[in-house]
C-alpha positions in Angstrom: -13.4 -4.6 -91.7 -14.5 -1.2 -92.3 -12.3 2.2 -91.6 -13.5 4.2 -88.7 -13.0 7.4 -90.9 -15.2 6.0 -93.9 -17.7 8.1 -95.0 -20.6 5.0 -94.7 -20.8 4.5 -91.4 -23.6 7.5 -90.3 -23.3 6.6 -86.4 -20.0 7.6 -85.6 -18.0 10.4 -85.8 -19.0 14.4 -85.4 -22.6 13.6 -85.2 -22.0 12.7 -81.2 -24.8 14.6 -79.0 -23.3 16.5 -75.7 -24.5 14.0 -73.1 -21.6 11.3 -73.2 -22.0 9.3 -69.9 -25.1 8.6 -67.3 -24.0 11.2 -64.8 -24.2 13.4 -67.5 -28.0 12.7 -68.4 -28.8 12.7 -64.7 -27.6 16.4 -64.3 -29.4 17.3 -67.4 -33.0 16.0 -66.3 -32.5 17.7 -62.9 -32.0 20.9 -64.5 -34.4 20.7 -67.1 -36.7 20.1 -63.8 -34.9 22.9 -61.6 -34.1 25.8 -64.0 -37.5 26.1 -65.2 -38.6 26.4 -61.3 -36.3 28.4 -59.6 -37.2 31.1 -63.3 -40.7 30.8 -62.3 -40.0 31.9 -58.8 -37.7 34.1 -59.1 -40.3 36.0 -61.8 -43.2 35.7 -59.1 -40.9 37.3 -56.2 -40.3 40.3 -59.0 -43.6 40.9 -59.8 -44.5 40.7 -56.4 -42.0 42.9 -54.9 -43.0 45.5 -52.7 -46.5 47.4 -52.6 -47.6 49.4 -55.7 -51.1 50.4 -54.7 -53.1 52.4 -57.3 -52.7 56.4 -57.2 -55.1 57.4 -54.5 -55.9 54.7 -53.3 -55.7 53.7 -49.5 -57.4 50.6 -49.7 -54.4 48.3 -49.3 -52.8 50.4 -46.1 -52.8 48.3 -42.8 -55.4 50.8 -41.0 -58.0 50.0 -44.1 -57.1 46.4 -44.3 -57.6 45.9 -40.1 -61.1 48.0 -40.8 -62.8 45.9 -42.9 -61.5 42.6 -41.1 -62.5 43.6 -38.0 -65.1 41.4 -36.0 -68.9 41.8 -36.4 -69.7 40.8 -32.9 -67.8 40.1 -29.9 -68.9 37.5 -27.0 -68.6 39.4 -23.3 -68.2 37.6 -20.0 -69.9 39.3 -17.0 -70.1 37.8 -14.0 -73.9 37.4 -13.5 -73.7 38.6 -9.4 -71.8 41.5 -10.3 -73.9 44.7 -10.0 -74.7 46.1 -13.2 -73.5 49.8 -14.7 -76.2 51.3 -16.3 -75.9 54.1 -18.1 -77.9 57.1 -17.7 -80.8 58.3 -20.5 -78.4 60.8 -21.7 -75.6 59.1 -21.9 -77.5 56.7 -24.1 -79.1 59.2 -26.1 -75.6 61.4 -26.8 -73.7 57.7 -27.6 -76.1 56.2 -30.1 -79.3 58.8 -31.2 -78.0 62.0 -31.1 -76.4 61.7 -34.7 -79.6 61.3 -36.3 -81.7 63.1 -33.8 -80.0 66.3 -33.5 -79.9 66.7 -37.0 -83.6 65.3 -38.4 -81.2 62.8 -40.6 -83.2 60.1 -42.7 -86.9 61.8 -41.2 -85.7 61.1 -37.6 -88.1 64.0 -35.2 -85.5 66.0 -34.2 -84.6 66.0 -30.3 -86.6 68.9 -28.9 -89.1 69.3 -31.5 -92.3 69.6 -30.1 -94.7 69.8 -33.2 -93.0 66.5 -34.5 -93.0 64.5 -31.5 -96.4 64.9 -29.8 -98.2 62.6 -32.4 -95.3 59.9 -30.7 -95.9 60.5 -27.3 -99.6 60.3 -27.6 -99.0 56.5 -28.3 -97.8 56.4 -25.1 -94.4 55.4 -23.8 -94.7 51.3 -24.7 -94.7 52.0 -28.0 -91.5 54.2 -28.3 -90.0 51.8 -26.5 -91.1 49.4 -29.2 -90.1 51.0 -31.9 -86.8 51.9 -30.4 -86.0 48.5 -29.5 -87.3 47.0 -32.9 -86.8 49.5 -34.9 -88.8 51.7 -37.4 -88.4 53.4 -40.7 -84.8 54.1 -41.4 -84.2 53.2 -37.2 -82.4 50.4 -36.8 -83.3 48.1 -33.6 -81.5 48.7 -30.6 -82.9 46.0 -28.9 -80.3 43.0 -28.1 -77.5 45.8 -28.7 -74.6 48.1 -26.7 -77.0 48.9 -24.6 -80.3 47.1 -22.4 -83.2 47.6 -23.0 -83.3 49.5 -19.6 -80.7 52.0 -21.1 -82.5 52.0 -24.4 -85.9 52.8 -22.8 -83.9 55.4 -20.7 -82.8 57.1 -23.5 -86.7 57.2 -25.0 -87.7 58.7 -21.9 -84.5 61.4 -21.9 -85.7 62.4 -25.9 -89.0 62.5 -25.3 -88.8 64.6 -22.2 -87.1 66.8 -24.0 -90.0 67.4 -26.6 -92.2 68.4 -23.8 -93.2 64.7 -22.6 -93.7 63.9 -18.8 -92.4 60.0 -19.0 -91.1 59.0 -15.6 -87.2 56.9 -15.9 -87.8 53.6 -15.9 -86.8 52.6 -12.2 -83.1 49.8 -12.3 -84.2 46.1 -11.4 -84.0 45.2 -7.9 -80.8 43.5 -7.6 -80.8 39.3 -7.7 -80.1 39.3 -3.8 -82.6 41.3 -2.6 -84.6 39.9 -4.4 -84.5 36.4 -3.4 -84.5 37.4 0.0 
C-alpha cells in the first residue's frame, strides 16, 4: 500500500479546491447567478438616480412632458334637444382670427383694412365663408372645428363688416321643436 504523504499520489493532499460538500456547490451556483444580478441592479438604480436634465433645458419638467402628451382631439357629449350656445361674431373673431388678423401675420388682410379687403367682399359672402371654413393660403380650415359653422360664418360677417362690408349675421336655426311642429 502506498503512504498517504508520498509525493506520487497527485490527487490528494493541498491540491483540494474550496467547495468540499454538495451544499457547498449549491450555494456557489446560486451566487454566481445572484451576485452578478443584484450588481447589475444595483448599477442601473445609480445611474438612474434622480433627474439630471441638461443645463437649460426644460424639456423633462412635468408641465413640458404633460404639453406634448396632451390629447389631439377630444369626443363631446351634448345632449341633441338641448338648445345650443352660440357664440356671437365677435366673440369668434377675438377667440380664433384676431391673432393673425389684427396684426396682417402670414398675408392675412388685416381686420379693418378697407383697401385689402374689398377685392374679398366683392366675391360675395359664400365665398368667405368657403375659404374660412376650408381654409386658404396660410388659413387653416375652421370648418368641423371649436366652433360651427354658424359661429365661423358669424365671425366672417363681424370681419368683414368691419372693412366697410354690409353682410347681414347669418340668422341661428330654428330650434328642432319648432320646427317639427
Amino acid at each position: 500500500m502506498s503512504d498517504p504523504t508520498s509525493p506520487n499520489d497527485a490527487h490528494d493532499g493541498p491540491h483540494e479546491g474550496p467547495i468540499r460538500t454538495p451544499k457547498q456547490l449549491v450555494v456557489a451556483v446560486v451566487a454566481s447567478f445572484v451576485v452578478p444580478i443584484v450588481i447589475i441592479i444595483l448599477l442601473a438604480n445609480y445611474v438612474d438616480f434622480g433627474a439630471k436634465p441638461a443645463a437649460g433645458s426644460t424639456a423633462f419638467e412635468a408641465e413640458s412632458v404633460a404639453q406634448r402628451l396632451q390629447r389631439v382631439g377630444k369626443v363631446e357629449v351634448r345632449d341633441a334637444s338641448a338648445p345650443a350656445v352660440l357664440r356671437t361674431g365677435e366673440e369668434v373673431y377675438k377667440a380664433a382670427c384676431t391673432v393673425c388678423h389684427a396684426a396682417g401675420a402670414a398675408g392675412a388682410p388685416k381686420t379693418g383694412d378697407a383697401a385689402a379687403w374689398a377685392p374679398r367682399i366683392k366675391t360675395g359672402y359664400e365665398a368667405l365663408l368657403n375659404s374660412a371654413l376650408k381654409g386658404k393660403g396660410a388659413m387653416a380650415a375652421q370648418g368641423g372645428g371649436e366652433y360651427s359653422d354658424l359661429e365661423v360664418g358669424r365671425a366672417v360677417v363681424y370681419l368683414a363688416n368691419k372693412a366697410g362690408a354690409s353682410f347681414a349675421e347669418p340668422a341661428a336655426p330654428a330650434p328642432a321643436a319648432a320646427a317639427s311642429k
